[in-house]
Each structure stands twice: as structure tokens, then as C-alpha cells.
N, CA and C of each residue as an Amber inpcrd file, in Angstrom:
protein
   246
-146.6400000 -66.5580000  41.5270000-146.2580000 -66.1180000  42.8450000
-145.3900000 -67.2040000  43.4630000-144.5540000 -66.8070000  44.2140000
-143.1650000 -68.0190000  44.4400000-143.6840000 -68.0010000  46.4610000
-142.8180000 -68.7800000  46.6210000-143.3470000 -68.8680000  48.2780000
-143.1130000 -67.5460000  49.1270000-142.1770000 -66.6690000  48.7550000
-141.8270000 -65.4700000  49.5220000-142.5430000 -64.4700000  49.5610000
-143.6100000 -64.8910000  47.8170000-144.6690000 -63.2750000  48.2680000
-145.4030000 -63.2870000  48.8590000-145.5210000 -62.2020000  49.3990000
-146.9220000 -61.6290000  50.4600000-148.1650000 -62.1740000  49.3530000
-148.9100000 -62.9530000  50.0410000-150.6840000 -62.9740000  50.0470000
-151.3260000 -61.9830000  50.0460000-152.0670000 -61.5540000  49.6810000
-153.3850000 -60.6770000  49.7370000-154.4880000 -61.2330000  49.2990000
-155.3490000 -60.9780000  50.3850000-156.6510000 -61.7920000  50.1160000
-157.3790000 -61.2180000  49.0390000-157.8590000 -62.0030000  48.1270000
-158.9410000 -61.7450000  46.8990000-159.5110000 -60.6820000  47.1080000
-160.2010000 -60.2270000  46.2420000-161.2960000 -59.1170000  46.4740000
-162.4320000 -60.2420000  46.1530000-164.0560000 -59.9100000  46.4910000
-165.1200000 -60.8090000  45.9580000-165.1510000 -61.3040000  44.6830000
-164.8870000 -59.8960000  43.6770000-164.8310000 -60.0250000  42.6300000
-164.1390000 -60.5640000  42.3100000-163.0740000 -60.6550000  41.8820000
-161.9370000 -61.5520000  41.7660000-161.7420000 -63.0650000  42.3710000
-162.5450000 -63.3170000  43.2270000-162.9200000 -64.6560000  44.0120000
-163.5070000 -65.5450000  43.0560000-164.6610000 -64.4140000  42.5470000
-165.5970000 -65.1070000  41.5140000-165.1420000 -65.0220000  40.0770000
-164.0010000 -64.4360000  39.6120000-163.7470000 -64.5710000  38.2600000
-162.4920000 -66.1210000  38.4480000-162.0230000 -65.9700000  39.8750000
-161.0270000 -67.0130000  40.1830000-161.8710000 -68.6560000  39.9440000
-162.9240000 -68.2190000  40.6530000-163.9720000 -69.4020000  40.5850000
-164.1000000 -70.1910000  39.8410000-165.0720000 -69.1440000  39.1120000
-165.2730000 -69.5720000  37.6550000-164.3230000 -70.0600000  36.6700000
-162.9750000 -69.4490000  36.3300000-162.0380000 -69.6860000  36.0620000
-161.3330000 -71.4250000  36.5490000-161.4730000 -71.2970000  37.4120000
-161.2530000 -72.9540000  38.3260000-161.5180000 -73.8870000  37.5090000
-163.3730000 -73.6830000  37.7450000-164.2580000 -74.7020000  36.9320000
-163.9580000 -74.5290000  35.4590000-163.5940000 -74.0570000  34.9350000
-163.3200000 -74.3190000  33.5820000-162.0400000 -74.8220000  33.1650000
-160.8540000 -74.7200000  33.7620000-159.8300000 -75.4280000  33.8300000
-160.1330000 -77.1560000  34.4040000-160.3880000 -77.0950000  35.3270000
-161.2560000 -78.5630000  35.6910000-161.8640000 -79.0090000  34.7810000
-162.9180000 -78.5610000  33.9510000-163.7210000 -79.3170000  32.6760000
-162.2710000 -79.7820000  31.8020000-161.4590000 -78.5950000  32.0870000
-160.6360000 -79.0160000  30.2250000-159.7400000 -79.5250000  30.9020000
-159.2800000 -79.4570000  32.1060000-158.4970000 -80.8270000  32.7990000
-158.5550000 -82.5070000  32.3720000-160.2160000 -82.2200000  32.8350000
-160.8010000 -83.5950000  32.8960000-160.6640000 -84.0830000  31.3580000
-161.2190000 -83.5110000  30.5760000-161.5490000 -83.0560000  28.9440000
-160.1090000 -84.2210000  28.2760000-158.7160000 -83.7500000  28.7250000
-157.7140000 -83.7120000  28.5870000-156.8350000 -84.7900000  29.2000000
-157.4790000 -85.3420000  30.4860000-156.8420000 -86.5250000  30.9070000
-158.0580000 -87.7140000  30.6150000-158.8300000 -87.2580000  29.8960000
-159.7610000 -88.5170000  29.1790000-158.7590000 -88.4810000  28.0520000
-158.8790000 -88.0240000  27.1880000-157.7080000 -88.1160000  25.8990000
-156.5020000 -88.4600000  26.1240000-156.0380000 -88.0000000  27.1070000
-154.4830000 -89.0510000  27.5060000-154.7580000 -89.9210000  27.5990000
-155.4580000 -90.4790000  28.6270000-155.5240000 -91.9310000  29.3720000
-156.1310000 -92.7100000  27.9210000-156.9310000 -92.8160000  26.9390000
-157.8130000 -93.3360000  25.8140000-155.7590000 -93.6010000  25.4880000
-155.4930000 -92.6620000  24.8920000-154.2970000 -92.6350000  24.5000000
-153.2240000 -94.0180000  25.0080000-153.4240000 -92.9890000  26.2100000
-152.3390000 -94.6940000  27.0840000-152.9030000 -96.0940000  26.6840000
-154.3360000 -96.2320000  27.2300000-154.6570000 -97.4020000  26.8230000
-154.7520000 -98.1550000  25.5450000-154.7910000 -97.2370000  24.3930000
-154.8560000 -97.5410000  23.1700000-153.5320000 -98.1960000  22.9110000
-152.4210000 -97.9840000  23.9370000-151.1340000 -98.3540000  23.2140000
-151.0780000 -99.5250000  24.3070000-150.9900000 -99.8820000  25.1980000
-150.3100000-100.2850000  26.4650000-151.9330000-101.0900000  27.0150000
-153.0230000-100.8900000  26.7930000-154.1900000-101.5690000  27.7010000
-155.2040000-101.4510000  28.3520000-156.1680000-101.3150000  29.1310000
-156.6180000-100.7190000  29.7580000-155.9610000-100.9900000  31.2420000
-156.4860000 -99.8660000  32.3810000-155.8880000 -99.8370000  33.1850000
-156.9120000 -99.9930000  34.4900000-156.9410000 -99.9000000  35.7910000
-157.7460000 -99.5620000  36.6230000-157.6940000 -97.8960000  36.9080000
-158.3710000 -97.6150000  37.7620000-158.3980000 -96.0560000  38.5120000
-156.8320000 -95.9320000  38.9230000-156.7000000 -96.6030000  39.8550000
-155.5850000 -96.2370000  40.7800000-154.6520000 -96.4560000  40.0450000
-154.4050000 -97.5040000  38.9520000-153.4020000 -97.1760000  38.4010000
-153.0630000 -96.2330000  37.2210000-154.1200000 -96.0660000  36.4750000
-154.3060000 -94.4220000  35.5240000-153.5290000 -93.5290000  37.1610000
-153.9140000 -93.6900000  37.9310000-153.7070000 -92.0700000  39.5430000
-152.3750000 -92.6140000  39.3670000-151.7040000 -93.3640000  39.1790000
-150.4510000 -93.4740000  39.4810000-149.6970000 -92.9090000  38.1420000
-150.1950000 -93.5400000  36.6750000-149.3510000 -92.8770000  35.2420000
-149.5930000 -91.5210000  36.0330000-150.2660000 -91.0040000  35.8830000
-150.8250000 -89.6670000  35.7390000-149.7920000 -88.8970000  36.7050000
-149.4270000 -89.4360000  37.9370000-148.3930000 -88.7450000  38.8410000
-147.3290000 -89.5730000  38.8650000-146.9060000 -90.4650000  38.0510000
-145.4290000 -91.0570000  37.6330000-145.0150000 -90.9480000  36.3560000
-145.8080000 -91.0950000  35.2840000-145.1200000 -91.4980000  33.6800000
-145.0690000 -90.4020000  33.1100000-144.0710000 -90.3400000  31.9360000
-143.5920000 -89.4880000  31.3860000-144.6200000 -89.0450000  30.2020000
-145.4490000 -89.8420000  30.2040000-146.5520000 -89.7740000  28.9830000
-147.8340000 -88.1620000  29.4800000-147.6910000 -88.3330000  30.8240000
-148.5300000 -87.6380000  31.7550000-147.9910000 -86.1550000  32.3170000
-146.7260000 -86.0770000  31.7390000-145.5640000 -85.2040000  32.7830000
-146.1240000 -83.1490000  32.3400000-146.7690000 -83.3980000  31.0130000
-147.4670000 -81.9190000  30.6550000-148.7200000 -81.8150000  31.0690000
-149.4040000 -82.9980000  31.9800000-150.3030000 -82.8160000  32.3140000
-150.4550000 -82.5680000  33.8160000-149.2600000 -82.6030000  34.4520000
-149.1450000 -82.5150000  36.0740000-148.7050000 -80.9820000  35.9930000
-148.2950000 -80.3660000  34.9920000-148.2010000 -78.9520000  35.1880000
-149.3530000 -78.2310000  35.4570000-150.5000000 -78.9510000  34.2310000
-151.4830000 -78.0410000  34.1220000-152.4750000 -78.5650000  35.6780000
-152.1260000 -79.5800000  36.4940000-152.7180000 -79.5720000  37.6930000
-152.2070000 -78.5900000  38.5580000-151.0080000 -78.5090000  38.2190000
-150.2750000 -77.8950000  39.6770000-150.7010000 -76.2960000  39.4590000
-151.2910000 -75.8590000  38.1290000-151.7210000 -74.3380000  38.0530000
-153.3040000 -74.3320000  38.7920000-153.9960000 -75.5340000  38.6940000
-155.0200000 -75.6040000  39.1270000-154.9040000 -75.4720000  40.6220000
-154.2230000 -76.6190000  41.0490000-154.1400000 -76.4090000  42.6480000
-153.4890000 -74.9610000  42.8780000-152.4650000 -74.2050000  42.5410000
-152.0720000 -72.9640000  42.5430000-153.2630000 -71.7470000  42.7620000
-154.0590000 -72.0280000  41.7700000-155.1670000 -71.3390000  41.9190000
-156.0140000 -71.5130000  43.3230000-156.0900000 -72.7970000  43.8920000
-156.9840000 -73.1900000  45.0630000-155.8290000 -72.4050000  46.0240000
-155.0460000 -72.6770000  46.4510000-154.4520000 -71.8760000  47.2010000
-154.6190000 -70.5300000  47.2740000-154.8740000 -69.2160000  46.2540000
-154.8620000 -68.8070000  46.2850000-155.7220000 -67.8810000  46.8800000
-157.2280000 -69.0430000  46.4380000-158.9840000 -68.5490000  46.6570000
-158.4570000 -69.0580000  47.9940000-158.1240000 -69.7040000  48.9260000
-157.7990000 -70.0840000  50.0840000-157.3160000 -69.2550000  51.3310000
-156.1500000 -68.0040000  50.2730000-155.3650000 -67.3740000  51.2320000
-156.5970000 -66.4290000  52.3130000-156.2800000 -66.4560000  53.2000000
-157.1650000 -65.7860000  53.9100000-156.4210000 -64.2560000  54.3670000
């Protein structure tokens, strides 16, 4: 959905398959930026928090993984629209 379409609010059902759906993208999110970051550090070091928060929304190592956030947050918006 691009910024121009009309919203329509969820149905319940669909709230809860959205839900659920969420949380399981989140597990394999998380799942997935543990294996990057092991990755990064294996080559380059270990890192702190904030600076893994920074690869993760600056480096190019990270750049297929800010897609699969931005479908996540996409989704929160959506359970959101009122």
C-alpha cells in the first residue's frame, strides 16, 4: 500500500492473523540479525549495542535487513490504522 491509499480498518480477524503474523516475523527478525551481527563480528570484532543500532541502520552488510524491518513496521501501521 503506497501513501495515497485509502486505509480501512482491519476486521478482528484479520487483526489477529496480522498479530500473530507480526510476532513471527519479529522471532525471525531477531533470529536473523543475531546471524548478521555473529557475522559482522566474526570479521571486523565485537561491537557494543548502539553501535551494532547503528551497522544495522548504516552499513551495507545490514542493507537486506532494513527491508525486512520496514515490512515489519509496515505491518504496525497498518494494525494501527484506525
Amino acid at each position: 500500500m503506497n501513501e495515497n491509499s485509502s486505509r480501512v480498518p482491519a476486521s478482528d480477524e484479520m487483526r489477529k492473523r496480522m498479530l500473530r503474523l507480526h510476532q513471527a516475523l519479529l522471532r525471525l527478525h531477531k533470529a536473523l540479525l543475531d546471524v548478521e551481527s555473529a557475522n559482522y563480528e566474526k570479521a571486523n570484532g565485537q561491537v557494543s549495542r548502539g553501535a551494532l543500532l547503528q551497522l544495522v541502520m548504516n552499513h551495507e552488510q545490514f542493507a537486506w535487513l532494513r527491508a525486512f524491518s520496514m515490512l515489519i513496521v509496515r505491518i504496525d501501521e497498518v494494525m494501527d490504522a484506525k
